[in-house]
C-alpha positions as CSV (number, residue, x, y, z in Angstrom):
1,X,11.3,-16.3,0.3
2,X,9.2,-14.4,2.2
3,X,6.4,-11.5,0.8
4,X,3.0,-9.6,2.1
5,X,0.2,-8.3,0.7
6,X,-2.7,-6.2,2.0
7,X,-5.6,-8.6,3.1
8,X,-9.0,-7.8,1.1
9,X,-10.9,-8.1,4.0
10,X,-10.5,-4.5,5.8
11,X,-12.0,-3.6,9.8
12,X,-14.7,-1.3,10.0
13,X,-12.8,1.2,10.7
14,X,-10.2,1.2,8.9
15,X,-12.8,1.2,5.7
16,X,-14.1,4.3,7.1
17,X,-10.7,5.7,7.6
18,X,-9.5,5.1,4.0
19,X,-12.8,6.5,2.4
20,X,-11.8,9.7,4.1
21,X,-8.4,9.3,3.1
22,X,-9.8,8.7,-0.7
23,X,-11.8,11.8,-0.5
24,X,-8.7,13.9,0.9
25,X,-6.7,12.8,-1.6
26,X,-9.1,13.5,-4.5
27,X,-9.9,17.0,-3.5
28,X,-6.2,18.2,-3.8
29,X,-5.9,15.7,-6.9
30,X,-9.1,17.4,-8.5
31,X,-7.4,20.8,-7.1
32,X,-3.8,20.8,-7.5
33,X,-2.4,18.1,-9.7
34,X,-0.3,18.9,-12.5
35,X,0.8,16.1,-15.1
36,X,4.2,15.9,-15.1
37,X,4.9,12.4,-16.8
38,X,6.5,10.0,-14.7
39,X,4.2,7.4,-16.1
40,X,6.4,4.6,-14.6
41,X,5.4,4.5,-11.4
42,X,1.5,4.0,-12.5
43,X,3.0,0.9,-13.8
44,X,2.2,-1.4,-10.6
45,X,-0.2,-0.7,-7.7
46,X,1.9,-2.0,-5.3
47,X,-0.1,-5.4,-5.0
48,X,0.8,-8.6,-6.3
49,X,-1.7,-11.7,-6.8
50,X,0.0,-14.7,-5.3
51,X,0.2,-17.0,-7.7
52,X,2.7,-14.2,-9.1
53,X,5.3,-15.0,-6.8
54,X,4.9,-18.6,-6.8
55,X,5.2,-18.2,-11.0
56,X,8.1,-16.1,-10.3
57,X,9.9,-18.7,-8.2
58,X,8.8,-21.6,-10.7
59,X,9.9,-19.7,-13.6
60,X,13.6,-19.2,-12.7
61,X,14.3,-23.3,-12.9
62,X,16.2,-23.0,-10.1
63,X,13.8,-24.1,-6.8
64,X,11.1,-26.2,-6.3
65,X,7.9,-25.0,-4.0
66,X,8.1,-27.6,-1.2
67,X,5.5,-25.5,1.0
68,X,3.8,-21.9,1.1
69,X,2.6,-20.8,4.4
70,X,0.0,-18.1,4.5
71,X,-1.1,-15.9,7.9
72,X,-2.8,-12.5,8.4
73,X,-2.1,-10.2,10.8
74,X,-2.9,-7.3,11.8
75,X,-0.4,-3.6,11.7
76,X,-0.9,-0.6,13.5
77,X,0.2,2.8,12.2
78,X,0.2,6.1,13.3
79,X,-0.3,8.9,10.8
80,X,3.1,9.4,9.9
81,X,3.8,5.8,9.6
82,X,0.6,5.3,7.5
83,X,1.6,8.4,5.3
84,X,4.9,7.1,4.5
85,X,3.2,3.6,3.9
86,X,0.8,5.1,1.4
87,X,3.6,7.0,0.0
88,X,5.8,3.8,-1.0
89,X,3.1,2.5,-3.4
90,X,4.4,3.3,-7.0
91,X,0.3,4.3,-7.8
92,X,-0.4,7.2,-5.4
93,X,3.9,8.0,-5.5
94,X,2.8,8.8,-9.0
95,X,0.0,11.8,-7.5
96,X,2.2,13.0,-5.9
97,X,4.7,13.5,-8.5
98,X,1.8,16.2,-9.7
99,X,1.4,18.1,-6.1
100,X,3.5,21.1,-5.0
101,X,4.9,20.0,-1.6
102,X,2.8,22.5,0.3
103,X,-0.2,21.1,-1.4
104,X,1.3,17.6,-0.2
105,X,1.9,19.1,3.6
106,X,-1.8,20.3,3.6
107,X,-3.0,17.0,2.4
108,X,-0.9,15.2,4.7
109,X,-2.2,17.0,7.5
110,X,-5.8,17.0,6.6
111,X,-5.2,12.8,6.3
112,X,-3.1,12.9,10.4
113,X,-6.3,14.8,11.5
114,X,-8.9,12.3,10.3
115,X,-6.4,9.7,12.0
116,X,-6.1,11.4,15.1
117,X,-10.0,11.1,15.2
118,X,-9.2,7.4,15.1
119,X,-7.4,7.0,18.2
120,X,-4.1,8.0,16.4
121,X,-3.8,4.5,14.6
122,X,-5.1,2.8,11.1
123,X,-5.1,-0.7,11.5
124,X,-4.7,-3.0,8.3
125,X,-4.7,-6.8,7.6
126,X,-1.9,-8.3,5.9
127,X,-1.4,-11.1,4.3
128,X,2.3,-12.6,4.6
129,X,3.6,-15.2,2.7
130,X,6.3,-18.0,3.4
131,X,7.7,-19.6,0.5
132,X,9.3,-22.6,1.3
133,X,12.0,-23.9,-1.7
134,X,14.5,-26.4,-2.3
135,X,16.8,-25.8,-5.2
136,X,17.1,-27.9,-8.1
């Protein structure tokens, strides 16, 4: 079974990049948002720890960890590859769910401009996970 997370440790630039991102996203937020109550998607951030997936594969009684192996490497995205990554995680899918879409194409384009001052990339660690099993 195979999963990834975001690595904690983030490149200088990519730091700067998000705090922009962060302050983009707040403006329109502080601006625009409307509360329209899909509370379920503020449920999970998109992150798991990983001793959740190990519990996870324990837990069903049906495998056996025989081996986890852990590497980090490095994605580059583009604006719109970044925005539709951003856009997957159930927490910031949920401000959306408050912003008209052209209030959500003026954001998006505020975020591709501060990319494009980047080179055109975002570059984020991840950490990917191989969990080896044997059933029982």
């Amino acid at each position: 079974m195979f999963w990834y997370n975001p690595c904690n440790d983030k490149l200088p630039e990519t730091k700067e990049i998000e705090l922009k991102v962060k302050r983009i996203v707040e403006k329109y937020v502080s601006n625009y948002f409307i509360d329209k109550g899909k509370p379920e998607r503020r449920a999970h951030d998109g992150v798991s720890e990983e001793d959740e997936r190990k519990a996870e594969i324990e837990s069903t009684g049906l495998f056996e960890l025989v081996e986890k192996i852990v590497y980090t490497q490095e994605t580059r995205n583009n604006s719109n590859q970044y925005l539709k990554v951003i856009k997957s995680v159930p927490a910031f899918a949920s401000i959306l769910d408050g912003l008209d879409d052209n209030i959500i194409e003026n954001m998006d384009s505020e975020i591709e401009k501060v990319i494009n001052n980047y080179d055109g990339y975002v570059s984020t660690l991840f950490n990917f996970s191989l969990y080896i099993t044997k059933k029982i």
